[in-house]
PDB file of N, CA, C, O and CB in Angstrom:
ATOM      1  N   UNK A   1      -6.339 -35.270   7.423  1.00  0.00           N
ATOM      2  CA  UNK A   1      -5.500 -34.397   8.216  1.00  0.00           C
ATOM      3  C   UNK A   1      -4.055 -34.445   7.719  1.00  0.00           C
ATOM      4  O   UNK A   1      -3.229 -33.538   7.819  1.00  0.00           O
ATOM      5  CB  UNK A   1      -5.573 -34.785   9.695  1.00  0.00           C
ATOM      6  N   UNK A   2      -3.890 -35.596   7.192  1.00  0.00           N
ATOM      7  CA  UNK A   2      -2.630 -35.669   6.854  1.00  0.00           C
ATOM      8  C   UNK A   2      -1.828 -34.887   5.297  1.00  0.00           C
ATOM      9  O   UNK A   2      -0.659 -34.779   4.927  1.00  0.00           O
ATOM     10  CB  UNK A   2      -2.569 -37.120   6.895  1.00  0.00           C
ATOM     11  N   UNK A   3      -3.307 -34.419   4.651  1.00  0.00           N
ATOM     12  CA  UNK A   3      -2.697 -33.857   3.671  1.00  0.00           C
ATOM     13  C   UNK A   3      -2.877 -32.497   3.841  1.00  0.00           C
ATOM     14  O   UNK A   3      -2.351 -31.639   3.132  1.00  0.00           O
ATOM     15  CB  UNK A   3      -3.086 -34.314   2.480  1.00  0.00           C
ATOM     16  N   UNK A   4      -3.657 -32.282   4.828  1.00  0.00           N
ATOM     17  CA  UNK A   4      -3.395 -30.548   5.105  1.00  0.00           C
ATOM     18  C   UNK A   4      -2.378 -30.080   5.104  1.00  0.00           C
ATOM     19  O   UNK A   4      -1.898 -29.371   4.219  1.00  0.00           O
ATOM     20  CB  UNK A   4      -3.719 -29.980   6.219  1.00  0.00           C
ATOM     21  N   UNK A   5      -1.708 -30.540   6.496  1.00  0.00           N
ATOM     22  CA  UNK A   5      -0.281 -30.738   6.797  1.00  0.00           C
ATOM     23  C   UNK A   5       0.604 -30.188   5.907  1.00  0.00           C
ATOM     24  O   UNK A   5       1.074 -29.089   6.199  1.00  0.00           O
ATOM     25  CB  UNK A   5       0.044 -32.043   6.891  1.00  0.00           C
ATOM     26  N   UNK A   6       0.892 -30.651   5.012  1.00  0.00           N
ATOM     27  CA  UNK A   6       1.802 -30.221   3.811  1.00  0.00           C
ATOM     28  C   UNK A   6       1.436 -28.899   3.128  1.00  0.00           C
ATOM     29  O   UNK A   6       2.277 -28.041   2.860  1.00  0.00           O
ATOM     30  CB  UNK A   6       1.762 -31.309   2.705  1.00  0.00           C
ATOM     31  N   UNK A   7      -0.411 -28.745   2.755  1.00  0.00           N
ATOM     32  CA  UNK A   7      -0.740 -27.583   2.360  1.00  0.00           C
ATOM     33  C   UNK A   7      -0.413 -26.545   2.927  1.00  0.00           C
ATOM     34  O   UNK A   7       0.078 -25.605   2.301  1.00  0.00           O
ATOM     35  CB  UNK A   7      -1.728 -27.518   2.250  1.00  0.00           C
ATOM     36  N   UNK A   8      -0.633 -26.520   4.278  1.00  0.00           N
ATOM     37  CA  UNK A   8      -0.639 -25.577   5.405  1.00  0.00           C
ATOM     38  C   UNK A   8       0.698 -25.503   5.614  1.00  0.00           C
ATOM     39  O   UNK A   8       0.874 -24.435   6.200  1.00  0.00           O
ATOM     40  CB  UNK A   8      -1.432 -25.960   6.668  1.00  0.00           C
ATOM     41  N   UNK A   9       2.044 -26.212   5.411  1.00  0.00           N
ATOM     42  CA  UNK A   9       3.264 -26.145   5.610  1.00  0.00           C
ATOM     43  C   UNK A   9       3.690 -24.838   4.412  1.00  0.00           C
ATOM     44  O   UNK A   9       4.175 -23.718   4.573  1.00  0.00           O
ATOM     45  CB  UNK A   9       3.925 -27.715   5.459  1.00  0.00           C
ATOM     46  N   UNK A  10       3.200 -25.681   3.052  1.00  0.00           N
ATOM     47  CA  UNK A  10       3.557 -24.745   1.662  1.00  0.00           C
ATOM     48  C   UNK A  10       2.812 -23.285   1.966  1.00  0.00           C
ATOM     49  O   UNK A  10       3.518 -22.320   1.671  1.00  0.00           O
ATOM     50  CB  UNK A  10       2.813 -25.543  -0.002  1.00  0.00           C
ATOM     51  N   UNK A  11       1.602 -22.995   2.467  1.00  0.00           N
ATOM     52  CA  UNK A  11       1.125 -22.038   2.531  1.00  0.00           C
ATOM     53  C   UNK A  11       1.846 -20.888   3.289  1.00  0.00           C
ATOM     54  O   UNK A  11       1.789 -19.723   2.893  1.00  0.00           O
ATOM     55  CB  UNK A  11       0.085 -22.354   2.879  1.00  0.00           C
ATOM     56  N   UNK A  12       2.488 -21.253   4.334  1.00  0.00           N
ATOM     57  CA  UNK A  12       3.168 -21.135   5.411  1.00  0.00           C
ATOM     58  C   UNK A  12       3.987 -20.220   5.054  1.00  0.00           C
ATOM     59  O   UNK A  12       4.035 -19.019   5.319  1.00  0.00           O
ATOM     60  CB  UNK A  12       3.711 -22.217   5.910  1.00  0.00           C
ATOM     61  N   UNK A  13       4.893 -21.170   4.168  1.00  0.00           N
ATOM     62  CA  UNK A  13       6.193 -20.481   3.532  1.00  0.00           C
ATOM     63  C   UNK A  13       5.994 -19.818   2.250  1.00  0.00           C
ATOM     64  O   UNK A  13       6.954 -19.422   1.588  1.00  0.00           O
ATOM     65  CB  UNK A  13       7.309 -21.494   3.283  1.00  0.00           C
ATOM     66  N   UNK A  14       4.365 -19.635   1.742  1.00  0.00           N
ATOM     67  CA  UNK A  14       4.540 -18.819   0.398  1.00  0.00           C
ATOM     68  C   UNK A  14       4.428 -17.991   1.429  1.00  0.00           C
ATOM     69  O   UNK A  14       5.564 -17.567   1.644  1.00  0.00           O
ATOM     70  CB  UNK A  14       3.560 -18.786  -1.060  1.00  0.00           C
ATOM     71  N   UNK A  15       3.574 -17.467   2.287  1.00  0.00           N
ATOM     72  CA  UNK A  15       3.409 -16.297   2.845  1.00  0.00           C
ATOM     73  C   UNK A  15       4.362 -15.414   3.387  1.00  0.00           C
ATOM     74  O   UNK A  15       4.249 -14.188   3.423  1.00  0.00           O
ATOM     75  CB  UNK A  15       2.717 -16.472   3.603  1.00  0.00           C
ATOM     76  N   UNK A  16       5.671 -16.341   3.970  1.00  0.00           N
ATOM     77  CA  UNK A  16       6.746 -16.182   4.828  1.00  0.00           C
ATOM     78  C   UNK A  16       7.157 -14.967   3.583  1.00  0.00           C
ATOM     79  O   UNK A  16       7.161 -13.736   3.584  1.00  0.00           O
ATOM     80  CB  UNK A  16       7.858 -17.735   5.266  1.00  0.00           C
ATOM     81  N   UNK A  17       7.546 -16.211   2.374  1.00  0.00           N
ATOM     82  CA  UNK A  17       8.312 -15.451   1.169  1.00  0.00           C
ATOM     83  C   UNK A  17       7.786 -14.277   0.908  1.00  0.00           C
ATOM     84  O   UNK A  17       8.655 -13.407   0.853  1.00  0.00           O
ATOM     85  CB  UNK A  17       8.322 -16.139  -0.131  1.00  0.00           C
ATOM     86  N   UNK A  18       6.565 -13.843   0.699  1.00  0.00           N
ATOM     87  CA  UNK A  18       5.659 -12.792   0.287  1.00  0.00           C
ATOM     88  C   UNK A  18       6.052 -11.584   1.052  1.00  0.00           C
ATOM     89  O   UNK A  18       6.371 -10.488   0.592  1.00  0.00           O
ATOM     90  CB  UNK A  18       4.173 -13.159   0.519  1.00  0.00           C
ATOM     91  N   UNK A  19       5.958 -12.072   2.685  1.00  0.00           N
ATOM     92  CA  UNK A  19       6.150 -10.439   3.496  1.00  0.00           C
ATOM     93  C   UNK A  19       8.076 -10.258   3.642  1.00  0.00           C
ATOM     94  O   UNK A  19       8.697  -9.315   4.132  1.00  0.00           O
ATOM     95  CB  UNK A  19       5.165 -10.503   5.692  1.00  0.00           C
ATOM     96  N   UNK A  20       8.463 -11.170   3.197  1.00  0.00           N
ATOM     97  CA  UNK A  20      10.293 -11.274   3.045  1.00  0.00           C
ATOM     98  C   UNK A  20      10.296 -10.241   1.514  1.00  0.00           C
ATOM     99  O   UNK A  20      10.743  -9.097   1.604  1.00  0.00           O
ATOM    100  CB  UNK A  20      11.147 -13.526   2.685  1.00  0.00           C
ATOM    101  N   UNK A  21       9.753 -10.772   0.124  1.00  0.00           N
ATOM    102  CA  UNK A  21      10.004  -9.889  -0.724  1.00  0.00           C
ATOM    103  C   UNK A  21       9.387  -8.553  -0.796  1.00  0.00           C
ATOM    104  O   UNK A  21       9.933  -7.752  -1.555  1.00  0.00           O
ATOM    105  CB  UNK A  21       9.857 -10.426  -1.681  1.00  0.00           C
ATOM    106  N   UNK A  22       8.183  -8.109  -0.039  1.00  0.00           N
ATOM    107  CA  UNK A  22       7.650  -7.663  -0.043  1.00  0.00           C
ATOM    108  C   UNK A  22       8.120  -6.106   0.922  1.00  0.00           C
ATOM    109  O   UNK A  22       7.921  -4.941   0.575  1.00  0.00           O
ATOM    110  CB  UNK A  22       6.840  -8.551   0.038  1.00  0.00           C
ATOM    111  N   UNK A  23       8.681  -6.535   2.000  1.00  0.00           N
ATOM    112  CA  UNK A  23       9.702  -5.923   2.637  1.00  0.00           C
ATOM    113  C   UNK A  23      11.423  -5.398   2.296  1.00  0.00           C
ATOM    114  O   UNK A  23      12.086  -4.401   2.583  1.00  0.00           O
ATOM    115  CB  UNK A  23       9.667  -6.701   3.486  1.00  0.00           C
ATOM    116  N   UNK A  24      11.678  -6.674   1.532  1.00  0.00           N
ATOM    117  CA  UNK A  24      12.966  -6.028   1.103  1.00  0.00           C
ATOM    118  C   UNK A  24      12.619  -4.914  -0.227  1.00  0.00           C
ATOM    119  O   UNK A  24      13.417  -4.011  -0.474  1.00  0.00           O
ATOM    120  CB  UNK A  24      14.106  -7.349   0.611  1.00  0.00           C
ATOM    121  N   UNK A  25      11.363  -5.091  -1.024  1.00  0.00           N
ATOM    122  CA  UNK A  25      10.878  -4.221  -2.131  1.00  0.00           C
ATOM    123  C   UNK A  25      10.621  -2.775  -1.344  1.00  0.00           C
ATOM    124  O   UNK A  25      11.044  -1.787  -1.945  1.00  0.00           O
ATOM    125  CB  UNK A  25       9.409  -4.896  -2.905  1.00  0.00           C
ATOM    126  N   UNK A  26      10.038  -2.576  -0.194  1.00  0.00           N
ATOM    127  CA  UNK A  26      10.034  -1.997   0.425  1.00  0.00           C
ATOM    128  C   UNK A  26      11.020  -0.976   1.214  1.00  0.00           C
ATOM    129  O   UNK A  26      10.841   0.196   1.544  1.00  0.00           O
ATOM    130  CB  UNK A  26       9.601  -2.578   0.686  1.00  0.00           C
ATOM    131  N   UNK A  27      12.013  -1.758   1.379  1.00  0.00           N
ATOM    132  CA  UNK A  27      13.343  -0.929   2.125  1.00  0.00           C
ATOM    133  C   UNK A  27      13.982  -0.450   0.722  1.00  0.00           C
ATOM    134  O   UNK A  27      14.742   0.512   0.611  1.00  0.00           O
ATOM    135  CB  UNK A  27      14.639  -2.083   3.245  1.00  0.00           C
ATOM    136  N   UNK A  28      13.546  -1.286  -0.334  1.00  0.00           N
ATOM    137  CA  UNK A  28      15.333  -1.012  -1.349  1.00  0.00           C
ATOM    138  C   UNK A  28      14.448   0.382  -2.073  1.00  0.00           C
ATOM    139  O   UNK A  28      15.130   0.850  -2.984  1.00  0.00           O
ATOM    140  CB  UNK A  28      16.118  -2.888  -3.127  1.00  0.00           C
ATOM    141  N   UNK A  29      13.643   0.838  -1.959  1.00  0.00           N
ATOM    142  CA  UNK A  29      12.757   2.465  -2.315  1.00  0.00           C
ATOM    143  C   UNK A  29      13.660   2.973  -2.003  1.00  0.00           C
ATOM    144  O   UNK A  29      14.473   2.201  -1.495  1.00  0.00           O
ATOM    145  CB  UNK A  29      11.365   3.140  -1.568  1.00  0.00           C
ATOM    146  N   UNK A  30      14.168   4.647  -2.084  1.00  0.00           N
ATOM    147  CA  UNK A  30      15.022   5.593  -1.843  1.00  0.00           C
ATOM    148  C   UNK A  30      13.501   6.125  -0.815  1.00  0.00           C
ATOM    149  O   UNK A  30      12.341   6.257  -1.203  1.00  0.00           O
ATOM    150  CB  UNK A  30      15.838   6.569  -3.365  1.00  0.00           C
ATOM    151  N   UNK A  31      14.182   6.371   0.795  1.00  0.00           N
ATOM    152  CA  UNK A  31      13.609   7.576   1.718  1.00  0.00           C
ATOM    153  C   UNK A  31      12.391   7.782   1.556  1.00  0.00           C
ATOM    154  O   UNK A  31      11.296   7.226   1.632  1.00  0.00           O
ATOM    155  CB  UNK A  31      14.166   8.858   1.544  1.00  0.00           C
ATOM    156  N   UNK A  32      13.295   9.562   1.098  1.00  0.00           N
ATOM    157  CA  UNK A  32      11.737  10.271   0.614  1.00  0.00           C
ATOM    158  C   UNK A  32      10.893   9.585  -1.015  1.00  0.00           C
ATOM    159  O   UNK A  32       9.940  10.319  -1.275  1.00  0.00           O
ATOM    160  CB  UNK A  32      12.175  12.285   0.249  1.00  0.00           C
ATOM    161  N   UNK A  33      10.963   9.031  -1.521  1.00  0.00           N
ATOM    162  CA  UNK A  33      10.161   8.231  -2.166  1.00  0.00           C
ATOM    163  C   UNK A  33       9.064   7.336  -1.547  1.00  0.00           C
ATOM    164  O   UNK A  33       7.976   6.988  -2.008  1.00  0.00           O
ATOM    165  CB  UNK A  33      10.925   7.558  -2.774  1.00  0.00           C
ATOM    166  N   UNK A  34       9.628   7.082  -0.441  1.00  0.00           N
ATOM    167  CA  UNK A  34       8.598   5.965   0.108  1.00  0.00           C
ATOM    168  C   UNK A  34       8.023   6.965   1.426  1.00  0.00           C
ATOM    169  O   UNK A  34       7.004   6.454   1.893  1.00  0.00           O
ATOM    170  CB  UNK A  34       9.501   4.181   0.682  1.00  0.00           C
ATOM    171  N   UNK A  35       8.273   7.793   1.888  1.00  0.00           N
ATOM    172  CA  UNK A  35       7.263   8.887   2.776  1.00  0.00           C
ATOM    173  C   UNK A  35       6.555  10.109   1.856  1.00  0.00           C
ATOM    174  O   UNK A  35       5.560  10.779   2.131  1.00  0.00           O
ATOM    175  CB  UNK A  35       8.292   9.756   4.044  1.00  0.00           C
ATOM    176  N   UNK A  36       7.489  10.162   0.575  1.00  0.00           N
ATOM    177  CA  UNK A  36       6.043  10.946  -0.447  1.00  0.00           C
ATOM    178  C   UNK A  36       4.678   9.967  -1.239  1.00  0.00           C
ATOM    179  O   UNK A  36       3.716  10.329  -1.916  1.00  0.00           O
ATOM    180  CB  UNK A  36       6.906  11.775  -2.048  1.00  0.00           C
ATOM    181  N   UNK A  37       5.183   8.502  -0.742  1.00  0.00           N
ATOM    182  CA  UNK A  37       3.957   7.758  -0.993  1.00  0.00           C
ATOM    183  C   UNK A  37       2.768   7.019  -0.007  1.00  0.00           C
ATOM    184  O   UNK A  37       1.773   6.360  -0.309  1.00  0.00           O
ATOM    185  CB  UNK A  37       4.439   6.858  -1.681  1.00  0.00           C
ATOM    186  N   UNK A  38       3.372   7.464   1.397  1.00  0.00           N
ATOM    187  CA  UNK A  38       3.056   7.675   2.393  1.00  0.00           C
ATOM    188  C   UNK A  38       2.000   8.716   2.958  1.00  0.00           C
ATOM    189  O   UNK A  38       1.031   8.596   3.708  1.00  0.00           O
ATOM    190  CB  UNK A  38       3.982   7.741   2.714  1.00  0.00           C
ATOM    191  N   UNK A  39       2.672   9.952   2.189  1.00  0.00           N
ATOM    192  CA  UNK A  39       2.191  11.531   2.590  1.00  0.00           C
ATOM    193  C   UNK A  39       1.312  11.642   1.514  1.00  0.00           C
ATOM    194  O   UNK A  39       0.239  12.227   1.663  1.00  0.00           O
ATOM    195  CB  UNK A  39       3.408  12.874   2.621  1.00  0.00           C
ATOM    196  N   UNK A  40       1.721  11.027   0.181  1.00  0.00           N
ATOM    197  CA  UNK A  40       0.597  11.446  -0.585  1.00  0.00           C
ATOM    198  C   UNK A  40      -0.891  10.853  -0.561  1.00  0.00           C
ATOM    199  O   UNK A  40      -1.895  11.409  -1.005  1.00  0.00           O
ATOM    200  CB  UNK A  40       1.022  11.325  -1.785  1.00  0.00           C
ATOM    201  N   UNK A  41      -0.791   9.332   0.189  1.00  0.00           N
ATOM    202  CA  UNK A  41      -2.335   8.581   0.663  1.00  0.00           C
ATOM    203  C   UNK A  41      -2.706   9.329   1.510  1.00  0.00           C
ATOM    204  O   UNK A  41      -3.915   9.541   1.420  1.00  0.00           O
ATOM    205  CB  UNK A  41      -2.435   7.091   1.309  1.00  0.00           C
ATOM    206  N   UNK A  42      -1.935  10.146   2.785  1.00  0.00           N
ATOM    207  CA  UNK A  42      -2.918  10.673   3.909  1.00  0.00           C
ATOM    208  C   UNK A  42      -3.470  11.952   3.557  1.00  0.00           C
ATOM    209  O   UNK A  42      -4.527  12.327   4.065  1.00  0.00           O
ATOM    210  CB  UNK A  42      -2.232  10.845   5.302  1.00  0.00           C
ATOM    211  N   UNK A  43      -2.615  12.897   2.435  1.00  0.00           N
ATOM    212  CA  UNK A  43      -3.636  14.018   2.134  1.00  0.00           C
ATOM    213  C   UNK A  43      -4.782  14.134   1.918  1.00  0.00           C
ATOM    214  O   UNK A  43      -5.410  13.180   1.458  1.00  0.00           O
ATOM    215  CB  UNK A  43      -3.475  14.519   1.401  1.00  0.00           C
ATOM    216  N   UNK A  44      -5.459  15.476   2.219  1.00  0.00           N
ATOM    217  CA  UNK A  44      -6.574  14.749   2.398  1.00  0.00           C
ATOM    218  C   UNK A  44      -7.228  16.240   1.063  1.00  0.00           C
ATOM    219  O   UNK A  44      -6.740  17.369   1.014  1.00  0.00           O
ATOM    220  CB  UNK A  44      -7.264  14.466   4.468  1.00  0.00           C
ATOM    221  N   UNK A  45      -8.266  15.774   0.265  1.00  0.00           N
ATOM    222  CA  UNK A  45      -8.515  16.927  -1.104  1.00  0.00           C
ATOM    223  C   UNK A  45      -8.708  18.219  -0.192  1.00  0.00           C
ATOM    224  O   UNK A  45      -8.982  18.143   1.006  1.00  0.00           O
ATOM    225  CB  UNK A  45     -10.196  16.597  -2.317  1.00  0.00           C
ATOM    226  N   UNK A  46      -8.563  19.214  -0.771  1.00  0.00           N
ATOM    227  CA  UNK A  46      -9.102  20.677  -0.750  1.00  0.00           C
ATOM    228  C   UNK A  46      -9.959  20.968  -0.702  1.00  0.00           C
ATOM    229  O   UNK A  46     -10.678  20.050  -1.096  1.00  0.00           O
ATOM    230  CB  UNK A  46      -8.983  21.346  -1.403  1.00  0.00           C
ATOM    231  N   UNK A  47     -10.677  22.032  -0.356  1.00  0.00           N
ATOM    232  CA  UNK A  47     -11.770  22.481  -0.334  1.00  0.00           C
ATOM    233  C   UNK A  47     -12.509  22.881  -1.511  1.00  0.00           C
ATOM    234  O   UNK A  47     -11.929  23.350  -2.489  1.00  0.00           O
ATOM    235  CB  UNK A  47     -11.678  23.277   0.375  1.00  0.00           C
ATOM    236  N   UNK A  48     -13.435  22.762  -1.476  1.00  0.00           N
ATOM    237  CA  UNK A  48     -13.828  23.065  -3.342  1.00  0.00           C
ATOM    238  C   UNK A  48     -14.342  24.063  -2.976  1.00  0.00           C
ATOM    239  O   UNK A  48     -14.781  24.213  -1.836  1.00  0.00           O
ATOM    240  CB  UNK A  48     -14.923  22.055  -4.462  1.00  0.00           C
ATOM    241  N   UNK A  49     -14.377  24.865  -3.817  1.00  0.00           N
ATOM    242  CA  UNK A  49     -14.454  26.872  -4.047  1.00  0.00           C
ATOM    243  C   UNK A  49     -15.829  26.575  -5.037  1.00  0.00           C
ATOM    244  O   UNK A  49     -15.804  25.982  -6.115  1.00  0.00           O
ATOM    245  CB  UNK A  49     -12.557  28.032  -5.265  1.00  0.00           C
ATOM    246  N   UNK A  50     -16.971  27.128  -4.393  1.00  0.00           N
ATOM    247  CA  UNK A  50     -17.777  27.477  -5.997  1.00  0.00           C
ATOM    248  C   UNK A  50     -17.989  29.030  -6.499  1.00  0.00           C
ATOM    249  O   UNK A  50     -18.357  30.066  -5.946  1.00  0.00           O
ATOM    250  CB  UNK A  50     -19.468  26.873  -5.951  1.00  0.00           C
ATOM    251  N   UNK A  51     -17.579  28.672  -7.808  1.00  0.00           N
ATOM    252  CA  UNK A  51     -17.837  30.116  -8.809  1.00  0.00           C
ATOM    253  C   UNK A  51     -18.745  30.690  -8.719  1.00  0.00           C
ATOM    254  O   UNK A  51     -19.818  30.156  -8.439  1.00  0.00           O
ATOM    255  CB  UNK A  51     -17.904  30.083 -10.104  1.00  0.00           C
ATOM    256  N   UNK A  52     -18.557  32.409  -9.001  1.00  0.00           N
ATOM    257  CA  UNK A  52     -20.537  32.875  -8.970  1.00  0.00           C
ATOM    258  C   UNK A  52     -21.520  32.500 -10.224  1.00  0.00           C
ATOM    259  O   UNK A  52     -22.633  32.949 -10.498  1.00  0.00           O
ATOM    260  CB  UNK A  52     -20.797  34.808  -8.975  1.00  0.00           C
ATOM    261  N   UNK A  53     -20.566  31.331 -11.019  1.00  0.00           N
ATOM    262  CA  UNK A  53     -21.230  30.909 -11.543  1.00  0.00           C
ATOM    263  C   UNK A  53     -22.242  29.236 -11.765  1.00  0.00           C
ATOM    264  O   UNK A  53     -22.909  28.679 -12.637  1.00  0.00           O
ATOM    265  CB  UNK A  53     -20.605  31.351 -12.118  1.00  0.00           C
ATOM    266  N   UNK A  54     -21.765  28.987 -10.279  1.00  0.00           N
ATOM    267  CA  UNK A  54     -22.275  27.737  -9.784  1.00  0.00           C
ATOM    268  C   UNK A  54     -21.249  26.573 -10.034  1.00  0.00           C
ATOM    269  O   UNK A  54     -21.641  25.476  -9.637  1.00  0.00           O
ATOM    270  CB  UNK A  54     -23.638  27.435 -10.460  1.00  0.00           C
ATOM    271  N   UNK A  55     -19.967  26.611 -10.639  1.00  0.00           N
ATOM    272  CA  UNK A  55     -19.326  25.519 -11.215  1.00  0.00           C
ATOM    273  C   UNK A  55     -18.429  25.662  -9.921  1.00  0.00           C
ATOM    274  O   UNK A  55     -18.424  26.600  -9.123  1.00  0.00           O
ATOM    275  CB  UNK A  55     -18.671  25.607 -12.867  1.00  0.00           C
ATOM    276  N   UNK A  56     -17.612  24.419  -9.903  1.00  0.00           N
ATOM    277  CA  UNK A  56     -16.951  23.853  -8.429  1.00  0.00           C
ATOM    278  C   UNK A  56     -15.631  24.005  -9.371  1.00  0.00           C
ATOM    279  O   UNK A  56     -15.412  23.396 -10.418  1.00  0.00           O
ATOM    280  CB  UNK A  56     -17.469  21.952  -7.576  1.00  0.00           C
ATOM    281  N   UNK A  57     -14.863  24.909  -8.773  1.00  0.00           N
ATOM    282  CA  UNK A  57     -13.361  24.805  -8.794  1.00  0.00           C
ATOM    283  C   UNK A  57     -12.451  23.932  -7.908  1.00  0.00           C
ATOM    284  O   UNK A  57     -12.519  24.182  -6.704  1.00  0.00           O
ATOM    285  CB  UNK A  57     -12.935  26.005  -8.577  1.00  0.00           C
ATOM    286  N   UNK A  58     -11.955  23.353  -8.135  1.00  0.00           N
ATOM    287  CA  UNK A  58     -10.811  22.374  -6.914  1.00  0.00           C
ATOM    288  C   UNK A  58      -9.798  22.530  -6.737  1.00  0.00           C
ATOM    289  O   UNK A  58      -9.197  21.825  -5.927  1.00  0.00           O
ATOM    290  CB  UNK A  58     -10.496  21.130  -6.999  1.00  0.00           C
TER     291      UNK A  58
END
């Protein structure tokens, strides 16, 4: 138990560090950079059109 302790302390604080850099990487984006990468995961594809020749346009 006693050497968890320390693991679980270090673990603690890599994680702390992780959502700290991870967040400031986050804010220091310009705006709309970071809501056109936002907007561009929730789009959702188009409808696919087929040709009268059976091939799928997108």
């Amino acid at each position: 138990m006693r050497r968890a302790e320390p693991r679980l302390r270090q673990f603690a604080t890599m994680v702390a560090v992780a959502l700290f850099v991870g967040t400031a990487a986050f804010a220091g984006l310009p705006r709309s950079h970071a809501i056109e990468l936002v907007a561009r995961a929730a789009v959702q594809p188009g409808p696919i059109h087929r040709l009268p020749s059976g091939r799928r346009w997108y």
